[in-house]
C-alpha angles and dihedrals in degrees: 000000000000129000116246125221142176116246110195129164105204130183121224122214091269095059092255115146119226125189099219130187116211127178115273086237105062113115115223101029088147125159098264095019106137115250141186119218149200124216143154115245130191112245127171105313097337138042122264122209114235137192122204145161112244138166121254112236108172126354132173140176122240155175103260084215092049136120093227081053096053091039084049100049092045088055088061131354115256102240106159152024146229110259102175137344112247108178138012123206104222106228115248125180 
């Protein structure tokens, strides 16, 4: 059995986009919940770790051993990670 894993690509403020991995468990990982995320960030000579809000603008579940995985993580380098849900968007139709 495969492990599973959370794909999202989230924007920061800025308008910087961050391929995050979340746990497959977290209630309210939504496309445009409000996240806060952790990532690593280039300063100076070392990398700094950062935390941020961000929007979630896609986000998927998927086998880690998987060939979407793989495909995913070669489009764009996988560089941070979901710490806490902040706010969900109530669906309306």
């Amino acid at each position: 059995m495969s492990e599973k894993i959370g794909l999202a690509l989230a924007e920061l403020e800025d308008r910087h986009e961050i391929l995050c991995e979340f746990p497959p468990a977290v209630s309210g990982m939504t496309r445009r919940a409000k996240v806060i995320i952790e990532f690593k960030e280039f300063s100076f000579d070392s990398f700094v770790k950062r935390q941020k809000f961000a929007t979630i603008e896609a986000c998927c579940i998927v086998d880690k051993n998987s060939d979407v995985y793989d495909t995913i993580t070669q489009c764009k380098s996988l560089n941070g990670r979901v710490i806490g849900v902040v706010t969900v968007r109530k669906f309306s139709e």
